[in-house]
C-alpha positions as CSV (number, residue, x, y, z in Angstrom):
1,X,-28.4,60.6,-18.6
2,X,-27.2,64.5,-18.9
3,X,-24.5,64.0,-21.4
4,X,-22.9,61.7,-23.8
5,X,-19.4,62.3,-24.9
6,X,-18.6,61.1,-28.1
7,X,-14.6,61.1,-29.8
8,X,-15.3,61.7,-33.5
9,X,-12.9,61.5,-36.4
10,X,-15.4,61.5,-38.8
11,X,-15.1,58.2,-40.0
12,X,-17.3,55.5,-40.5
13,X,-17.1,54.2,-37.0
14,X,-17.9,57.5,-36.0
15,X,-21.0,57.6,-37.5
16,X,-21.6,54.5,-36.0
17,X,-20.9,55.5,-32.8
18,X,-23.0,59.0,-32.8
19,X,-25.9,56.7,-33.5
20,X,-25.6,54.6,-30.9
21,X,-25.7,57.3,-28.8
22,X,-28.7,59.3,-30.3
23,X,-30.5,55.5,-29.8
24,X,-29.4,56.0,-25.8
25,X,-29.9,60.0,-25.6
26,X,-33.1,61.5,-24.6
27,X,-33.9,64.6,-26.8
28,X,-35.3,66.5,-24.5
29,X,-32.8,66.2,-21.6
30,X,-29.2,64.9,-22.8
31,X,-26.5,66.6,-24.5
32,X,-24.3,65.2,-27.2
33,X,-20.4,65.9,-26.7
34,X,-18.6,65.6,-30.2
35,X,-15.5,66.0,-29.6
36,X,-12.4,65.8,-32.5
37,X,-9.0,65.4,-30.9
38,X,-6.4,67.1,-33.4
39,X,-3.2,66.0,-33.7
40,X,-1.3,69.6,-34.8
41,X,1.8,69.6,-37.2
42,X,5.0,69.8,-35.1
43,X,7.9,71.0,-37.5
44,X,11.1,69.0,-37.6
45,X,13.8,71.3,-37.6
46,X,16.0,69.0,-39.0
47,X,13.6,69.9,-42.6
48,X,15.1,72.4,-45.3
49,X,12.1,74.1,-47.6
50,X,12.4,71.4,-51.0
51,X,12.6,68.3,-49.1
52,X,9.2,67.9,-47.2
53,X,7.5,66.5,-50.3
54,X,8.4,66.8,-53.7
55,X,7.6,70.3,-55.1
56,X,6.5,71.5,-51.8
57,X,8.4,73.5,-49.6
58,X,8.4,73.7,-45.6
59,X,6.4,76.8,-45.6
60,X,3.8,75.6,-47.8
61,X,3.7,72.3,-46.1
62,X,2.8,74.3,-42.7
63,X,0.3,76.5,-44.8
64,X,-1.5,73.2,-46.0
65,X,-1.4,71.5,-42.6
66,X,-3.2,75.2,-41.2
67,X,-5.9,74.7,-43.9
68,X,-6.9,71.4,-42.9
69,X,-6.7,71.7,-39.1
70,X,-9.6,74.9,-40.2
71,X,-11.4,72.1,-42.5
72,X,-11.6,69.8,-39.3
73,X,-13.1,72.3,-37.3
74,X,-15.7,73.3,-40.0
75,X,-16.7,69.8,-40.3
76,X,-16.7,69.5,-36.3
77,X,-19.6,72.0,-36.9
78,X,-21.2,71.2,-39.6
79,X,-21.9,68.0,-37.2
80,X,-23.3,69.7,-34.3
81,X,-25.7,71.7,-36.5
82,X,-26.5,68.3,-38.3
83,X,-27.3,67.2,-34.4
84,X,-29.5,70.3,-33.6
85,X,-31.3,70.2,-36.9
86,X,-32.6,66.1,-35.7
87,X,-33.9,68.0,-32.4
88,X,-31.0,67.1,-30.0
89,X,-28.5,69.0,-28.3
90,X,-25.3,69.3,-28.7
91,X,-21.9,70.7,-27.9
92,X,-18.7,70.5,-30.4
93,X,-15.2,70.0,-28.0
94,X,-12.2,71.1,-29.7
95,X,-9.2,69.0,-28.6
96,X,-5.5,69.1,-29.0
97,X,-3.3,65.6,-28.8
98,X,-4.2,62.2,-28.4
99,X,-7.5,60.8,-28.3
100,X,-7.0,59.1,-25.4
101,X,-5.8,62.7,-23.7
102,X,-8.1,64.2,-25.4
103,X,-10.9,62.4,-23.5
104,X,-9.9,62.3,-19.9
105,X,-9.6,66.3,-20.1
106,X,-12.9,66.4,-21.5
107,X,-14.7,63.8,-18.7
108,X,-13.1,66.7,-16.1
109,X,-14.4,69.8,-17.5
110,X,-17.7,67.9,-18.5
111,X,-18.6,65.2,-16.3
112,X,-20.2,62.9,-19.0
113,X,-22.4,59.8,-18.0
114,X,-21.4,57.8,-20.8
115,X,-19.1,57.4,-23.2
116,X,-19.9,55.9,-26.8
117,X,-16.7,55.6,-29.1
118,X,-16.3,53.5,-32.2
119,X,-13.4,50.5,-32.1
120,X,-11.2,50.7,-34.9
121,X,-9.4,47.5,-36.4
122,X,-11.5,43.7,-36.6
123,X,-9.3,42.3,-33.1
124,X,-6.2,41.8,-36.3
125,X,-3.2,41.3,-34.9
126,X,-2.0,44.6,-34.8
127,X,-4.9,45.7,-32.5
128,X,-3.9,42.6,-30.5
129,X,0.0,43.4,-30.0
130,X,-1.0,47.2,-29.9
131,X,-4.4,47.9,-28.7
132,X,-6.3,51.2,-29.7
133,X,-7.8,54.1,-27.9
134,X,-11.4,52.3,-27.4
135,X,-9.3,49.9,-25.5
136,X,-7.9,52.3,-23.6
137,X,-10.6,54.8,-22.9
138,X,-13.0,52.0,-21.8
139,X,-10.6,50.0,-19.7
140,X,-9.6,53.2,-17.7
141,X,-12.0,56.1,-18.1
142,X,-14.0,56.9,-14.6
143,X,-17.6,57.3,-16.6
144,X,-19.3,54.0,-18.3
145,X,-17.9,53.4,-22.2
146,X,-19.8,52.0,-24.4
147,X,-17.4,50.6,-27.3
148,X,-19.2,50.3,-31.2
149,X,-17.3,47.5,-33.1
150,X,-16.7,48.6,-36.9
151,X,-18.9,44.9,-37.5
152,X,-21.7,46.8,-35.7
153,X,-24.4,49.0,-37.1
154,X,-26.8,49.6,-33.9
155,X,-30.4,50.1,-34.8
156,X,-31.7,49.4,-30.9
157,X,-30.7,47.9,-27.9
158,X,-33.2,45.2,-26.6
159,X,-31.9,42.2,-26.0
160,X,-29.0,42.4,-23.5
161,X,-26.5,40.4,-22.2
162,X,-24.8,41.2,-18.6
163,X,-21.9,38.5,-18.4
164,X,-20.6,38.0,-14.7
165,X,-18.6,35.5,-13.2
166,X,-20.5,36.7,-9.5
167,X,-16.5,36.9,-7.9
168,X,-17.3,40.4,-6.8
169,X,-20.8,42.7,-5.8
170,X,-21.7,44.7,-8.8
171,X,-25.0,45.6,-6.9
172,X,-24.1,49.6,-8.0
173,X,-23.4,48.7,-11.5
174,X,-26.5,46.7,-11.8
175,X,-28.6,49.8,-10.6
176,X,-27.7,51.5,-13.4
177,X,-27.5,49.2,-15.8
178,X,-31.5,48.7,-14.7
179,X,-31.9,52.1,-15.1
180,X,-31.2,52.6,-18.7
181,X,-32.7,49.2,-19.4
182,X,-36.1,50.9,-18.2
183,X,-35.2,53.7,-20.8
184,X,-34.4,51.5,-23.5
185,X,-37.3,49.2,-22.8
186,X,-35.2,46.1,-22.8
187,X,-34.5,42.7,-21.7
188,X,-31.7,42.0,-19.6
189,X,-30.3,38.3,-18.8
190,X,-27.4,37.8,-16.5
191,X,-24.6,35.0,-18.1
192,X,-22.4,33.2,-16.2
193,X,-20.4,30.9,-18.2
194,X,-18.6,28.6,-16.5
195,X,-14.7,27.5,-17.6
196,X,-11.7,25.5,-16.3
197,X,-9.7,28.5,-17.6
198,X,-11.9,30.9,-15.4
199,X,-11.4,29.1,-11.8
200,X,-14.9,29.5,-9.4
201,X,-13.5,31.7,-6.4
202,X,-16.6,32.3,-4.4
203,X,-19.9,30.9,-4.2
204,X,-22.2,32.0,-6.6
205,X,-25.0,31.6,-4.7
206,X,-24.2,34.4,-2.1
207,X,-24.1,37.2,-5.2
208,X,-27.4,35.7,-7.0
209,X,-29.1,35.9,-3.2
210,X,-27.9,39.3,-3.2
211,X,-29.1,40.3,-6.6
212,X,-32.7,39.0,-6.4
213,X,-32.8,40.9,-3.0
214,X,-32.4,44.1,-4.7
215,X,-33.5,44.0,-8.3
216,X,-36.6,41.8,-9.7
217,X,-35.3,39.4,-12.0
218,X,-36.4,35.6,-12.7
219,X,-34.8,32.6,-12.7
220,X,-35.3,32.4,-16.8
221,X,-33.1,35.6,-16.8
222,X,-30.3,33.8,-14.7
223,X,-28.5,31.5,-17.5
224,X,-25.1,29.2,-16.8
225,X,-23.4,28.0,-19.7
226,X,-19.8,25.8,-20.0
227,X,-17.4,26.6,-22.4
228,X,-13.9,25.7,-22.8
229,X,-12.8,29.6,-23.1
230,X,-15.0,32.1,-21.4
231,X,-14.9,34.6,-24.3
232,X,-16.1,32.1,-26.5
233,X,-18.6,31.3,-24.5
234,X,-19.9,35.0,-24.6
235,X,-19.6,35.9,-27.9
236,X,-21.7,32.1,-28.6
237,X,-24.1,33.1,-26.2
238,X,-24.7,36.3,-27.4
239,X,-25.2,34.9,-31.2
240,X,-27.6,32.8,-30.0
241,X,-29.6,35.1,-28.9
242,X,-29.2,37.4,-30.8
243,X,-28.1,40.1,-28.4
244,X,-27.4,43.5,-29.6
245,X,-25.5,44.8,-26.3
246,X,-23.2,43.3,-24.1
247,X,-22.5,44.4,-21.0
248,X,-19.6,44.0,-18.4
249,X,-17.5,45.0,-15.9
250,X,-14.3,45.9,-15.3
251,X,-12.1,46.4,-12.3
252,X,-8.2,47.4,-11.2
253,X,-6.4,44.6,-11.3
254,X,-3.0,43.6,-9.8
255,X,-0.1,43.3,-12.2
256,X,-0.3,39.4,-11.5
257,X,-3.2,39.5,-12.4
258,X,-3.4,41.2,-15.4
259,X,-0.3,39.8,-17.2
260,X,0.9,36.8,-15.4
261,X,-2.4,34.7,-14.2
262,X,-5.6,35.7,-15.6
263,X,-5.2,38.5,-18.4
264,X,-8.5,40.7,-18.3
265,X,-11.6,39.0,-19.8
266,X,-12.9,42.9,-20.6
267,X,-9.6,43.4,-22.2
268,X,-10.2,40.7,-25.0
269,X,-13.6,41.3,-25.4
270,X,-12.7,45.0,-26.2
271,X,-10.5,44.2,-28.9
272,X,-12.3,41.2,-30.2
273,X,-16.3,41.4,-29.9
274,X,-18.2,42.1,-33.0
275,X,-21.3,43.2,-30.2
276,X,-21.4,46.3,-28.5
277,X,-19.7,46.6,-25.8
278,X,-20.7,48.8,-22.2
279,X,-18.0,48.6,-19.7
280,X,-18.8,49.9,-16.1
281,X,-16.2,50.3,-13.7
282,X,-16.4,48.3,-10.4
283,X,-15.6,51.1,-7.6
């Protein structure tokens, strides 16, 4: 993997995040993206110098807002020498607007492989009725995104979990999921877990057939569980084991789908898993 782009705001889950990636990144050959999205100051004209805060005027309000846009960007830096001094590399991105903006201009002018972003919130309500930029960056970016809940504090990746209902051929996702399994040196079992809320379309059989055609995997790494809601059944699973990333994929869906029917599984699990989460896009 040539680059990882990572959306800092120096937070916690930031920190978080940048070390999931440094566990994924090969010194030698991948380059860390931090990028900071800043949101400027845009003056309200409908403000008269006295009455922006108490004791501070409208010019010195603009003059503190200019000081800590510079304090951002010094701290942007002092992050990419912090990088370089571990023996990585790494590239600081200065962006303007939202995160979520801020991202999809930076996947053009960079072409990342991966994306590693720390989730904000604990799946509250609010992050249910409103979502958050991890939810929208992984659901719709065109590069892998690895999403780092704030319950999370990644030391490895060993023991993962690729959940699949085997509706649709992910033979291209699984290649490079097996890829950076060989990197990592871990252990990958497929999950399928079976639901009345989660009707059985096609015939998993034809899918498995196809899998153990193309990728060495034993039966011991196939597992089936029922559950009476699918995300439970992940999350369960993944306690069980003790997983430490999770993997899925996600693909456009129809509005039908998506709001009426079956509301995206990837969705939830974005908002609510307290396991790392890599979302691959089905092409």
């Amino acid at each position: 993997m040539n680059k990882i782009l990572i959306p800092i705001d120096f937070s916690e889950n930031a920190e978080r995040a940048l070390a999931a990636a440094k566990i994924i990144a090969e010194k030698e050959t991948t380059q860390l993206l931090i990028l900071h999205a800043y949101q400027p100051y845009i003056a309200d004209v409908n403000l008269t110098p006295g009455n922006v805060l108490p004791g501070i005027d409208g010019s010195d309000f603009l003059s503190m807002t200019g000081e800590l846009e510079e304090e951002f960007q010094k701290r942007l830096e002092r992050y990419i020498e912090e990088i370089e001094a571990e023996g990585y590399q790494a590239e600081a991105i200065w962006g303007i607007g939202s995160v979520q903006s801020a991202v999809e201009e930076a996947i053009e002018a960079h072409n990342p492989g991966l994306i590693v972003i720390g989730r904000t919130g604990t799946g509250g309500f609010l992050d249910k009725l409103v979502g958050s930029s991890a939810t929208g960056i992984a659901l719709h970016s065109t590069c892998p995104v690895l999403v780092i809940p704030p319950q999370s504090a990644p030391k490895k990746f060993q023991k993962v979990v690729y959940a699949s209902q085997f509706e649709y051929d992910e033979t291209d996702i699984l290649r490079e999921v097996y890829v950076l399994m060989n990197h990592l040196g871990a252990n990958l079992t497929l999950l399928k877990i079976q639901s009345d809320s989660q009707p059985n379309i096609q015939a998993d059989h034809q899918y498995i057939s196809e899998i153990k055609s193309n990728f060495s995997i034993a039966d011991d790494n196939i597992v089936f569980r029922k559950a009476r809601h699918v995300l439970d059944g992940i999350e369960e699973y993944c306690d069980e084991v003790g997983a430490d990333l999770l993997i899925m994929s996600s693909r456009e869906r129809s509005f039908i789908e998506e709001f009426l029917i079956n509301p995206s599984i990837t969705r939830k699990l974005i908002i609510d898993t307290h396991v790392p989460l890599l979302v691959f896009h089905l092409k």
